[in-house]
C-alpha positions as CSV (number, residue, x, y, z in Angstrom):
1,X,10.3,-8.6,10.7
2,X,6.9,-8.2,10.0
3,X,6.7,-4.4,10.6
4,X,10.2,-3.9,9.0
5,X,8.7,-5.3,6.0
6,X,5.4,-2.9,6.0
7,X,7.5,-0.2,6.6
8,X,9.7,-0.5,3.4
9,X,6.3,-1.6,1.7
10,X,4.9,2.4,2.8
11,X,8.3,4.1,1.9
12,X,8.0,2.2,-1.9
13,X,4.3,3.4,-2.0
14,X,5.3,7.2,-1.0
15,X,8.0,7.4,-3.2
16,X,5.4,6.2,-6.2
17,X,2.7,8.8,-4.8
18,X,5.8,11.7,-4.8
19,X,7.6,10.5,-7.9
20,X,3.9,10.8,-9.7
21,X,3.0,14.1,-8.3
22,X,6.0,15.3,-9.2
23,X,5.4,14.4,-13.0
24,X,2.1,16.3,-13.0
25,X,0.8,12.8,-13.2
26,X,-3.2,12.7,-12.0
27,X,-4.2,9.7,-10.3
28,X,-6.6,8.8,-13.1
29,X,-3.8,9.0,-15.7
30,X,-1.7,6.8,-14.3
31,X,-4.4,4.1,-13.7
32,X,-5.4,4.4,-17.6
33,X,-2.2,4.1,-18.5
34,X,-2.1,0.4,-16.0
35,X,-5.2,-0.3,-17.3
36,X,-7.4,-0.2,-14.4
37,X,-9.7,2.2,-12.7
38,X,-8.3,5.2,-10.4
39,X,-10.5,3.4,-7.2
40,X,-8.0,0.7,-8.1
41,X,-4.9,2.1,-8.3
42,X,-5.9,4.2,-5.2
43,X,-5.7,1.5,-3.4
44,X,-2.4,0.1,-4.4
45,X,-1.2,3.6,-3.9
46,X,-2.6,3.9,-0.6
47,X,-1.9,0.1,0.1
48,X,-5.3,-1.1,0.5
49,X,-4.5,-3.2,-1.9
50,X,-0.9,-5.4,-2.7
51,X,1.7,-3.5,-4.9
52,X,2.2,-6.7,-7.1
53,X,5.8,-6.7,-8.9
54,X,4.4,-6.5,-12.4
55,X,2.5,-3.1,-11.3
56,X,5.8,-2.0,-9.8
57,X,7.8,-2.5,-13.0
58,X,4.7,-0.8,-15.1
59,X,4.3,2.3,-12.6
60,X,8.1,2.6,-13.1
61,X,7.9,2.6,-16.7
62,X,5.0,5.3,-16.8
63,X,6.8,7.3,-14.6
64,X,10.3,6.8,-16.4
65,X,11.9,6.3,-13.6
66,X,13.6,2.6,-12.7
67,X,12.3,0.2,-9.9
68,X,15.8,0.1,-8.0
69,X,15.3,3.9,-7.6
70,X,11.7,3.4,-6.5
71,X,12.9,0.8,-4.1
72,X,15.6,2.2,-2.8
């Protein structure tokens, strides 16, 4: 269960990292626009660090595009 649960967790993060590259959205903008620093969001993108649900819903509004289709 464990790894089913990482996996999904990865696919969620890719799908960020793609939907913001796709935008034209650097790394550093999107972490201004969280309020935090790019080593940060590096991190959560990268998942060194945990994608908390209230980043999820604010990544999804900076990158206009809804969590169900970020999670899906």
């Amino acid at each position: 269960m464990y790894d089913i649960i990482q996996n999904r967790l990865s696919a969620i993060r890719t799908t960020i990292k793609n939907e913001r590259i796709a935008r034209g959205i650097s790394q550093t903008q999107l972490a201004a626009e969280l309020h935090i620093n790019q080593k940060t969001y590096s991190k959560i993108e990268s998942g060194d660090m945990p994608l908390r649900i209230d980043k999820l819903i604010s990544i999804s509004e900076v990158l206009h595009i809804s969590v169900k289709e970020i999670v899906r």
